[in-house]
C-alpha positions as CSV (number, residue, x, y, z in Angstrom):
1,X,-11.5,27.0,-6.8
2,X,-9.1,23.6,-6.8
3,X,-7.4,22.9,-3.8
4,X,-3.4,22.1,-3.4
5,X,-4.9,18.4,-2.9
6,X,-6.9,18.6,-5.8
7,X,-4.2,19.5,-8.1
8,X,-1.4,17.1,-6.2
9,X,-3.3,14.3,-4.5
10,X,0.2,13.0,-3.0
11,X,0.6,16.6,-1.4
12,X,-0.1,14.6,1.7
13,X,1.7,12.1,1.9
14,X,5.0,13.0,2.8
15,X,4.3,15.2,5.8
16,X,2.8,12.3,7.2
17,X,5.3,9.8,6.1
18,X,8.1,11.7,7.4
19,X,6.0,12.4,10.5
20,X,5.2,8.8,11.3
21,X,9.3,7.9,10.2
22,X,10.6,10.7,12.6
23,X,8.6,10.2,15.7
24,X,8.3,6.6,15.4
25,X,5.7,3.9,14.7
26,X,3.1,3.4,17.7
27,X,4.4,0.3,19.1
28,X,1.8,-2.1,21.5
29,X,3.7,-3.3,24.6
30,X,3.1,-6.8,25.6
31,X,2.8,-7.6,28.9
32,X,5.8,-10.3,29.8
33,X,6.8,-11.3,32.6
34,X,10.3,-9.4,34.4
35,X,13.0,-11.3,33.9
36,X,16.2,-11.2,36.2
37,X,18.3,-8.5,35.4
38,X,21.7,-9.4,33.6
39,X,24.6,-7.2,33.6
40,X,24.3,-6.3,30.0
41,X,21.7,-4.2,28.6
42,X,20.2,-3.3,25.9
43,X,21.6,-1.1,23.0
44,X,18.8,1.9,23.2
45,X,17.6,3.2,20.0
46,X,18.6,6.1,18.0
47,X,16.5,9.0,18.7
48,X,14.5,9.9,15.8
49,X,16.2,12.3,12.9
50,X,15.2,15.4,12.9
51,X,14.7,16.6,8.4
52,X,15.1,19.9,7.3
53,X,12.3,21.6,4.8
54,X,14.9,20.6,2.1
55,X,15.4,17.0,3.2
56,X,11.7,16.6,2.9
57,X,11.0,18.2,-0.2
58,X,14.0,16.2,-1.4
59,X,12.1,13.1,-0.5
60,X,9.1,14.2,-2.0
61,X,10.2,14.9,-4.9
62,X,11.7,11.5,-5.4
63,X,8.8,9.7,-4.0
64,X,7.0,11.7,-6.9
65,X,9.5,11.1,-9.9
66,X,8.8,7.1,-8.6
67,X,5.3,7.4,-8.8
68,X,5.1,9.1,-12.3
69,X,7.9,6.5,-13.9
70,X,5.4,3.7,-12.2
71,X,2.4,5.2,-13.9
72,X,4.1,5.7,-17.3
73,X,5.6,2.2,-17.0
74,X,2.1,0.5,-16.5
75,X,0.8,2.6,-19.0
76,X,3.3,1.2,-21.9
77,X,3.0,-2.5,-20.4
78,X,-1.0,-2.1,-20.9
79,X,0.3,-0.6,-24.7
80,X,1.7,-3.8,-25.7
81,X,5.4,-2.1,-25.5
82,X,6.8,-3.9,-22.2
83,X,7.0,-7.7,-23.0
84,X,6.8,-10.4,-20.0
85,X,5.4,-9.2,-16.8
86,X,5.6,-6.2,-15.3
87,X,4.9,-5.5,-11.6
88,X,4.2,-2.2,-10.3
89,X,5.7,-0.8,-7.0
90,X,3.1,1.9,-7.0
91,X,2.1,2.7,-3.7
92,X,5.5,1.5,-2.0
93,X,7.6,4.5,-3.2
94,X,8.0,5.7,1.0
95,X,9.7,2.6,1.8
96,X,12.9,3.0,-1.0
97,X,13.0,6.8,-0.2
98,X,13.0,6.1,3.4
99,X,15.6,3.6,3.3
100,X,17.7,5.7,0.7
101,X,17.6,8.5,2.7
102,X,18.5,6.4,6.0
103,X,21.9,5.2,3.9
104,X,22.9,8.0,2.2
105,X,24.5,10.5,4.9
106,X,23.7,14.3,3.6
């Protein structure tokens, strides 16, 4: 019996993506040296956007279509029927659904 990863090996990828998007990347803190306090802080960061079931289905979904147009496109490159050079973004497709999602209020 096949598995849900056997028969979608991206199945997952976007729980984590969105995981790791929402709750922030680990960050290492250096170790500097206080400096005097000034009267101005800091603008604090955004907390982290909470997605609906849809949102991230949305996003997988796109992330998806991306991969598959990416495949297809190397595919007729290696066919002869894509002249020049054609480089893939396969593997990236997080990074433009991320940052469409970011600009696109929904």
């Amino acid at each position: 019996m096949f598995s849900q990863w056997a028969i979608d090996p991206l199945s997952w990828l976007l729980p984590q993506v969105l995981n790791f998007v929402s709750k922030g990347a680990p960050v290492a803190k250096a170790k500097t040296a206080k400096k005097p306090s000034s009267s101005k802080s800091a603008p604090k960061t955004p907390a982290p956007k909470d997605f609906s079931k849809e949102q991230e289905l949305d996003a997988y979904r796109d992330m998806l279509m991306i991969r598959r147009f990416e495949e297809k496109a190397g595919q007729l490159y290696g066919m002869g029927f894509i002249g020049g050079f054609c480089h893939l973004y396969i593997g990236q497709e997080a990074v433009v659904t991320g940052m469409q999602a970011a600009l696109i209020r929904r």
